[in-house]
N, C-alpha and C positions, 0 to 999 in steps of 0.2 A: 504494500500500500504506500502509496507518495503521500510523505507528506506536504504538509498544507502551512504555509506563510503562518506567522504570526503576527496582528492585527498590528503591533508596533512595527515590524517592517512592510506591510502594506501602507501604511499612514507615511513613510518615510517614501516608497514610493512614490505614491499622491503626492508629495510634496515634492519631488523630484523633479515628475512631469509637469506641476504647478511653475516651478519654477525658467524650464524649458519654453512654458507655453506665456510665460511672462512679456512686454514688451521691452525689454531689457534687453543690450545687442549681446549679452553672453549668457549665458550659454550658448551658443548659435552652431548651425548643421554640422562645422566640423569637429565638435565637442562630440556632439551626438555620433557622430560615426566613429569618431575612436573610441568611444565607451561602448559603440554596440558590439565594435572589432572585437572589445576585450573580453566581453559577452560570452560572444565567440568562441574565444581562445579559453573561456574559464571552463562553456559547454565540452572543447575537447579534452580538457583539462577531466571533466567528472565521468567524460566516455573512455577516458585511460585508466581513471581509479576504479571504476566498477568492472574492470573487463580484468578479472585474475586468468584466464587463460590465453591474456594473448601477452606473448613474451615480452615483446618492447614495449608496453604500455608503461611502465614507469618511465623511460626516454621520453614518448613522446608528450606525458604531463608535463614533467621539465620544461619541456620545448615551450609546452605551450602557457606552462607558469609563467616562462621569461617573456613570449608573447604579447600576454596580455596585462603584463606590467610595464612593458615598452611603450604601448597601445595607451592605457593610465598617463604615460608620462607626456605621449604625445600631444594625447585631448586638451591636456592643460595647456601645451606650448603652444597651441592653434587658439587656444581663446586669445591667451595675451598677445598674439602674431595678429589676432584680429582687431583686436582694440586702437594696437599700432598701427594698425592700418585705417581703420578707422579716424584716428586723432590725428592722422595725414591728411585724410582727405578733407574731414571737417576744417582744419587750419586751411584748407590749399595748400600744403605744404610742397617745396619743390620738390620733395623725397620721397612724394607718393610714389613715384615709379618704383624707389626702390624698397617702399616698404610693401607697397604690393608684391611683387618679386621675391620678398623674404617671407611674406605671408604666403607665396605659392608652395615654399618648400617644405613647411611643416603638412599641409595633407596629400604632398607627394609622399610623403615615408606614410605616412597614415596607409594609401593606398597599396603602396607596397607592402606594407607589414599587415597590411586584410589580405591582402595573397598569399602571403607566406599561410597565416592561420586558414585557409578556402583550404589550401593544400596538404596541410596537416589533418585538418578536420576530414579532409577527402580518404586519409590514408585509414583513417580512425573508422570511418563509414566503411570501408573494407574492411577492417581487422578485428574492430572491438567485438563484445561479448553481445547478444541478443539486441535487448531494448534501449542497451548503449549506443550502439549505432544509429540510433532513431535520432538523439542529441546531434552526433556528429553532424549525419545532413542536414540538419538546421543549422547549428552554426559551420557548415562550408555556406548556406546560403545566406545568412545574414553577413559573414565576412565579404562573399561578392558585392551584398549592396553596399557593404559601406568605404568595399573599395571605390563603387561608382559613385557612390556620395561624395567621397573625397578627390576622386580622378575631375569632377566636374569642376570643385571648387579651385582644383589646378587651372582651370581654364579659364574660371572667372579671372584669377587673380592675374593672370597673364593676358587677359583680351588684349591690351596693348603692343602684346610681344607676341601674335599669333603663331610664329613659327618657333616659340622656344621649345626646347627638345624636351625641358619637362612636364610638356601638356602630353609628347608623342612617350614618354616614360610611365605617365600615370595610365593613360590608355589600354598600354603592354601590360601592367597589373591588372586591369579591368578584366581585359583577353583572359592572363591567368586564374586568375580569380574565378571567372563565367564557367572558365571547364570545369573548372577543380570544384565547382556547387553543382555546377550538372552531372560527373562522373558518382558525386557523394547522393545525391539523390537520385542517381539511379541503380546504386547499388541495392543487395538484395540484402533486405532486412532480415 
């Protein structure tokens, strides 16, 4: 039997998304996708711990511990990457280029490191123990979208610099990502 939330961590939820759905510019979408990446990484994380017969499963929780603490660190550095970009643009500052530019690079690693977890979680949808694997394919698919949640927001922050190679880098995560949730959710349960 699963258990069931207790009413103090659903209220903290509630207040989570309260706070998300706030008109406040932070937490804003690439917060959200690095916490959902982490999500993610914590779902592969408890399809390793429950799966005692599959041999690497303590490797790939590691992996996916450091994952989704990387993920943790990222979300945070995309809010304050946002604000500075933000207090560019609001100033007119002449630097907006390059604070946008530095605001594109924190949710390129975002999107990379949701591929990295799409990929792990893929291996986990193949390997883990029964209704473990049900976890995995979910988080290989929520790490795709927030690889594309974050691949986008590469692209916002570059519209000026259409041809920079890390709009064509976050993309290539997107790509990887897309298989690696389609391969995890087609696997046999």
């Amino acid at each position: 039997m699963e258990a069931v939330l207790p009413l103090s961590e659903m209220a903290e939820a509630r207040e989570l998304a309260e706070q998300i759905s706030a008109a406040d510019a932070v937490p804003a979408s690439g917060w959200v996708a690095g916490v959902s990446a982490a999500f993610a990484a914590a779902l592969v994380a408890k399809a390793a711990a429950r799966s005692e017969a599959w041999t690497d499963s303590a490797g790939i929780g590691a992996q996916a511990i450091e994952l989704r603490d990387r993920l943790l660190a990222l979300a945070s550095q995309d809010s304050r990457a946002y604000e500075s970009a933000l207090g560019a643009l609001e100033r007119k500052d002449s630097g907006l280029a390059r604070a946008l530019a530095k605001a594109a690079e924190v949710p390129l690693a975002l999107a990379e490191t949701a591929a990295d977890v799409a990929l792990l979680a893929a291996e986990a949808a193949a390997r883990a123990d029964g209704a473990a694997r049900a976890d995995a394919a979910a988080a290989a698919a929520l790490a795709a979208g927030a690889a594309r949640a974050s691949a986008k927001l590469v692209a916002v922050n570059l519209a000026m610099a259409p041809e920079d190679e890390r709009i064509a880098a976050a993309e290539r995560a997107v790509e990887v990502a897309t298989d690696a949730a389609q391969q995890a959710l087609t696997a046999e349960i």
